[in-house]
N, C-alpha and C positions, 0 to 999 in steps of 0.2 A: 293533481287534486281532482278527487270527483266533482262533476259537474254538482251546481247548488241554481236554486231558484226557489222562487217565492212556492210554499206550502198551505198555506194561510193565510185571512187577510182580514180585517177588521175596521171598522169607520164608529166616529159617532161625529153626529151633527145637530148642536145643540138645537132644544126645542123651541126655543124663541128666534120670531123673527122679527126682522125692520123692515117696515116698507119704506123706500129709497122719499118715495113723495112725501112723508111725514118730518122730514129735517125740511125740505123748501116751504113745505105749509107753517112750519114755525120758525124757520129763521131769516125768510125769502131768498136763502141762495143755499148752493149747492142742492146736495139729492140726487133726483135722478126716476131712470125706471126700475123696477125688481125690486127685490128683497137682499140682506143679509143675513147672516146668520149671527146670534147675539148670545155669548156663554153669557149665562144668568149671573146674579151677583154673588151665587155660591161657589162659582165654577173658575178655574184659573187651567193656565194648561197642565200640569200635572193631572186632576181631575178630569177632564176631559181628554187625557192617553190614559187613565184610568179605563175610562167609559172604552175608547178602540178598543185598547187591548184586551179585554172581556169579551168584548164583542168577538174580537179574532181568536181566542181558546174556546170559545160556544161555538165555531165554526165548523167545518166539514172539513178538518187537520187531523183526525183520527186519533191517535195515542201517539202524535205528540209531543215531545217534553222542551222545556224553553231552557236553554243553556246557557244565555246570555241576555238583560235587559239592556239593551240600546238606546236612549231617552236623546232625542232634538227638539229645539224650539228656540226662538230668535226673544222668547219674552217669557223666560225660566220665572218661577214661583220666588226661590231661592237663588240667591248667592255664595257662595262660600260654605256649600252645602249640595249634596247631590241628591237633585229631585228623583233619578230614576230609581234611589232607595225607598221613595213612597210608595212610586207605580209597582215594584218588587211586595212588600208587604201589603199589600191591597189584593194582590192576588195570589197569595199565600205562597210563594216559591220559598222553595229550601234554602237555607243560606248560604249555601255552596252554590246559589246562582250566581253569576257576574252581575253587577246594576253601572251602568257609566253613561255619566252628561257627556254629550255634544253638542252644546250650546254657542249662543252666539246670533250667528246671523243664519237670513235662509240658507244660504250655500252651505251649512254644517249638517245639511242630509247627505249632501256628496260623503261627508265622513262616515256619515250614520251608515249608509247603503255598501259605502267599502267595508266597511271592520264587518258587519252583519253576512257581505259579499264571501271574504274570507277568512274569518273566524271559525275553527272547527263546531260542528253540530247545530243545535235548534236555535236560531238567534232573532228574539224576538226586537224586530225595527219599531219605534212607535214617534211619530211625528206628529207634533201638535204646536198651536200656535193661535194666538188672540190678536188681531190687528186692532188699530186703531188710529185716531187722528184727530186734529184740531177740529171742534165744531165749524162745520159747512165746507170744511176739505176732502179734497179727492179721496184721498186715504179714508177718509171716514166713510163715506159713500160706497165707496167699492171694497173697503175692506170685509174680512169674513170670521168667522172664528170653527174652528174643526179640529180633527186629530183623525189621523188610521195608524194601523200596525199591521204589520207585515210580518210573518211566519219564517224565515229563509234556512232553508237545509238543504241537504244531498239527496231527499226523495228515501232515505233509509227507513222514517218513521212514518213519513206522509209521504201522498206521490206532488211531484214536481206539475203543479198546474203552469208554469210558467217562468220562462228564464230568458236569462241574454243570449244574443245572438254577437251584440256587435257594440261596442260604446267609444264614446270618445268627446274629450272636453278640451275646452279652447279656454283661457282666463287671461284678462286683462285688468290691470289696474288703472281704474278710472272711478269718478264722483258721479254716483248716479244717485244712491238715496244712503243717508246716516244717521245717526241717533247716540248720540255718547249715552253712558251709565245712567240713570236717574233720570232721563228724557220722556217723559208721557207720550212723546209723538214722534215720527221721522221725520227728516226735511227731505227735499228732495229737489234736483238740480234741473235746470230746463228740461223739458221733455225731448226735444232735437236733438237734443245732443247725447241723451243716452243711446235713440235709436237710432244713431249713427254709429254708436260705440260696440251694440248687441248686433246690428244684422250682419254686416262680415263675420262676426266669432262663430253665430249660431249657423250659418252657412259652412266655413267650413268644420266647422263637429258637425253636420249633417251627413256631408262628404268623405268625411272620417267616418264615422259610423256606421254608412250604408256599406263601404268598402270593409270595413273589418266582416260583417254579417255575410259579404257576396251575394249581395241584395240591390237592387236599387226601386227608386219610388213605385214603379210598376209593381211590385211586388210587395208592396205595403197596404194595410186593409183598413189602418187611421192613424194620423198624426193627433197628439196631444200639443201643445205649448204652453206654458203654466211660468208664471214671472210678478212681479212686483208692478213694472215698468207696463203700464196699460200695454201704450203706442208701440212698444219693442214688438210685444207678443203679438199685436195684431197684423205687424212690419210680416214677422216669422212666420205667420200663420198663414199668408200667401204662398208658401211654400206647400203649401197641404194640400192647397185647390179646394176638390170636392170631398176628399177625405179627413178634412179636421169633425174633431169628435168636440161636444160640449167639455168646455172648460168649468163650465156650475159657476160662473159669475155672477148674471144674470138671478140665478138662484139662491145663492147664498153667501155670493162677495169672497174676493181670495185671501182664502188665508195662509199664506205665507210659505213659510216653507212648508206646511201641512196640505198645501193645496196640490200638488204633485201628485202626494199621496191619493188623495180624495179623487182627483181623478184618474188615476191607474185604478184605483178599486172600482172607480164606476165601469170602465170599460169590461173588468173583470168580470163582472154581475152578470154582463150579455155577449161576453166572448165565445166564440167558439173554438173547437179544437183546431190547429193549426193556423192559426191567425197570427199577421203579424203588425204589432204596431212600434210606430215612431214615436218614441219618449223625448220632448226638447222643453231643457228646464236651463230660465237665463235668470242667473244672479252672480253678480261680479262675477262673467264671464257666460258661458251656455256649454251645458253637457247631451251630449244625444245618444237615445241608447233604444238599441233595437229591440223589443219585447216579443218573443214565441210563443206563445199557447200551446199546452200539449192536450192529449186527449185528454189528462185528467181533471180537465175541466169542465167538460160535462156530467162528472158527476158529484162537483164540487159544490156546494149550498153554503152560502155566505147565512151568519145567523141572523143576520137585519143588513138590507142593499142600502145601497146610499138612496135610491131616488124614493124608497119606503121612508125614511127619514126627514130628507127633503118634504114629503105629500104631509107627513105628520107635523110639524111644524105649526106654528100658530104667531099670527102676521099680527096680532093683536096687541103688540108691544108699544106702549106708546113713547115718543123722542125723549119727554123733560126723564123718564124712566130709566130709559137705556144712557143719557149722559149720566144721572145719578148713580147706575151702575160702572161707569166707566172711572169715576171722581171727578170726573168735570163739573156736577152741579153738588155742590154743599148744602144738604138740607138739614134742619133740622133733624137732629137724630130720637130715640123714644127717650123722654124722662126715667130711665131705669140706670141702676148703679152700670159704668162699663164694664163688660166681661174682662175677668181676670185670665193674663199668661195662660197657657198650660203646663204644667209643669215637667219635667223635660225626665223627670225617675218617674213618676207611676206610668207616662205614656211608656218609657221603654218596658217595664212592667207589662205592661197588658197592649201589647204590640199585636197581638193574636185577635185579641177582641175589637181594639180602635183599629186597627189599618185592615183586620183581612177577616171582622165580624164570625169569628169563628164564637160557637156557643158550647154548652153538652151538656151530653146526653146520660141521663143513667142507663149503666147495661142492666139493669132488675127490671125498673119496670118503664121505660121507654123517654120516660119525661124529658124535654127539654128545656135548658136554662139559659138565660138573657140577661144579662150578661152572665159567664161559665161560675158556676157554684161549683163548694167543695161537696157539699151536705144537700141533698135530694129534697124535693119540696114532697114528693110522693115515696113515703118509706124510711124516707130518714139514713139512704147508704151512706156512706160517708167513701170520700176519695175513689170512689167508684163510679167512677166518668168516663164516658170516650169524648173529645172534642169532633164536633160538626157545624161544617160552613153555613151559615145562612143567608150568604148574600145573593144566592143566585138563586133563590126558593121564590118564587111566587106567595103573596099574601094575601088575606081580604081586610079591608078593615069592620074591625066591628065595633068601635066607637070613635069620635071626634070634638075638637072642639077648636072652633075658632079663637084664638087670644088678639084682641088690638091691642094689650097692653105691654108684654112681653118684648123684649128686646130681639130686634131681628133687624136687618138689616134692609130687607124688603117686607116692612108690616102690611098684612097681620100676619101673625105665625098659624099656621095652620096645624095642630096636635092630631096625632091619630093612635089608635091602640090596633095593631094589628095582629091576625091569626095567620099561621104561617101554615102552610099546606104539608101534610105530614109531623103539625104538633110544634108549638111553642109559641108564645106572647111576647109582645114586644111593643112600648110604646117606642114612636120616632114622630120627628120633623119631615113634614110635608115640602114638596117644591116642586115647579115646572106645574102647577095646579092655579086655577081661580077658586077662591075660596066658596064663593057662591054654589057650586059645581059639585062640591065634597058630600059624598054619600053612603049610609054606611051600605055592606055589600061591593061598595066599589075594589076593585081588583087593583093591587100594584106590587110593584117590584123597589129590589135597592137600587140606592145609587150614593157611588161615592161624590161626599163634597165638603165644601169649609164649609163648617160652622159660623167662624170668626176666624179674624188676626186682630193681635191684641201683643202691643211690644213686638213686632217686630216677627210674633210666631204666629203660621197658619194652623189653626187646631180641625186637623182635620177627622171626619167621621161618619157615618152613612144616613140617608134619607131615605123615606118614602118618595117613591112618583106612582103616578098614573101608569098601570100598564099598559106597552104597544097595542096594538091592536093586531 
């Protein structure tokens, strides 16, 4: 089989943060230094592998086609249902795409990365994942919430920035952290005793790995280590000496099996060509895998780097907030009737329009329509449409209004009526915004997210945000 390596690569790193010292200022324990990273209350992990995997087709993959959606996450949206069928219709792929859960725990990226490894053609990896944990627990503190997606081909459509040289994994079964079905939090078993369990594995899959590459540490240019188990990874990370590269804990807390990801793309961001690093990922068990750089990575431009994400951020979150976001604090909800189901015929109905915002256009005289008309608001054609995307169109808004009364999960709701760049109107819901802040003129972009769950269904749909800078 032709050699296959990563093509493309995409991150998103939600825009709220936690500062670690604001849990000790209101609960006197736990915390900590740094920040996390906090998916907002519209965000679950399919939405934020929405957000990568856009991020990774905006990238510098050239023409590109995705042959397969690979979706992992240790804290799937759905059950008994596959989430990677949303992140597929969100970004309009044909229906002759593959879409498949890998779900479960972190170690279900090992599955993700084989089937994506060897899978014939473009196989889009997207890892995501929401931590969390008992108010004033470690878990909470250190945990992160993020997603990236990885591109993987044979270099036939895109060139090959980056491939294996060498891998190899070690697994044991042992209790280090668990969480049956229905669990809000994990437990997690003495600290000692996990890192007595993970640094023989991770040693020898190190010793395996450098030996399949025909490499040894002299010849490596950064060790990663990326884990659940704080003490494990820091145990392993002596192994690195002066070569480990930032893990982004400190920065934005681990999130889980997505955290791997997040840092393979950071490294990506500042790699050069011919570089090689040490990939060492410990979850029931430690796998190591050697990572090449080829030259085509100097001319590869990620659409948004992780540490531009990171600096964008805003630490302004405050604690009783972020519990209320996670269900931990039961607030009062708005005095408004509660949102009703979705219903499961019109969404598949207008699949087009809710998951992958597609609109149209008349071909007479240009107009476009939000949501897709049969009948032209300009001219009157009738059935004479082309369908076009709008979620990746930049907008301005040209009116707003604050509502505190309106039913939202995080009140007030912020309304905006927006101009889309090259023609069409559209009102949406605001988020990732302080309403104080909202101006008209301001610039912003889509973003997928829930709306609500209501019975058991996420009604999912797109938003305004504030454009990057």
């Amino acid at each position: 089989m032709a050699e296959r390596g990563i093509i493309g690569y995409g991150t998103y790193v939600p825009y709220w943060r936690l500062d670690r010292s604001r849990i000790t200022a209101a609960m006197g324990a736990g915390g900590g230094r740094g920040h996390r990273a906090v998916a907002s209350y519209d965000e679950d992990t399919t939405t934020l592998g929405v957000e990568a995997a856009r991020n990774c087709l905006r990238g510098g993959s050239g023409d590109a086609a995705v042959d397969r959606v690979i979706f992992s996450t240790s804290n799937p949206a759905y059950l008994d249902k596959t989430n990677a069928t949303a992140i597929h219709a969100a970004l309009n792929l044909p229906s002759s795409v593959t879409a498949l859960d890998l779900n479960g725990a972190p170690r279900s990226i090992e599955a993700a990365l084989g089937l994506a490894l060897n899978a014939p053609g473009d196989n889009l990896m997207v890892l995501s994942d929401i931590r969390t944990g008992r108010p004033t627990s470690g878990d909470e503190a250190s945990g992160g919430d993020g997603a990236a997606a990885f591109l993987i081909g044979d270099g036939s459509s895109a060139p090959i920035i980056a491939h294996e040289l060498g891998s190899a994994t070690e697994v044991a079964e042992f209790l280090d952290r668990y969480r049956q079905p229905g669990d809000d939090f994990s437990r997690v078993w003495e600290e000692r005793f996990g890192e007595q369990a993970y640094l023989p594995l991770a040693q020898r899959a190190v010793e395996r790995a450098l030996a399949a590459a025909g490499l040894t540490m002299d010849d490596i240019d950064g060790v990663s280590v990326t884990g659940m188990h704080a003490r494990a990874a820091r145990g392993v990370s002596r192994l690195a000496g002066d070569k480990l590269v930032n893990d982004l804990t400190s920065q934005i807390g681990n999130a889980g099996g997505a955290q791997t990801g997040l840092v393979v793309a950071s490294i990506l961001d500042d790699a050069e060509p011919n570089q090689n690093y040490l990939i060492i990922r410990l979850a029931d068990g430690a796998t190591a895998t050697v990572m090449h750089t080829t030259d085509a990575i100097a001319d590869y431009e990620p659409f948004r780097t992780v540490g531009s994400q990171i600096e964008g951020g805003n630490d302004a979150l405050d604690y009783n907030q972020y519990l209320t976001w996670r269900g931990f604090l039961d607030r009062e909800p708005p005095r408004r009737p509660d949102p009703e189901r979705p219903g499961a015929p019109p969404a598949f109905r207008s699949e087009d329009w809710k998951y992958a915002l597609i609109g149209s256009r008349d071909r007479s005289s240009g107009a476009i329509h939000m949501p897709p008309m049969r009948v032209s608001m300009e001219g009157g054609a009738v059935d004479d449409m082309e369908p076009v995307r709008m979620a990746d169109i930049p907008a301005t808004i040209a009116t707003f209004t604050v509502d505190r009364l309106a039913f939202s999960l995080s009140p007030p709701m912020v309304a905006v009526v927006i101009d889309y760049d090259g023609g069409g109107r559209f009102q949406a819901e605001m988020t990732d915004v302080d309403p104080e802040e909202v101006r008209i003129g301001d610039r912003v972009e889509m973003t997928f997210r829930r709306l609500y769950t209501a019975e058991g269904i996420h009604n999912y749909f797109w938003k305004a945000r504030p454009a990057a800078g």
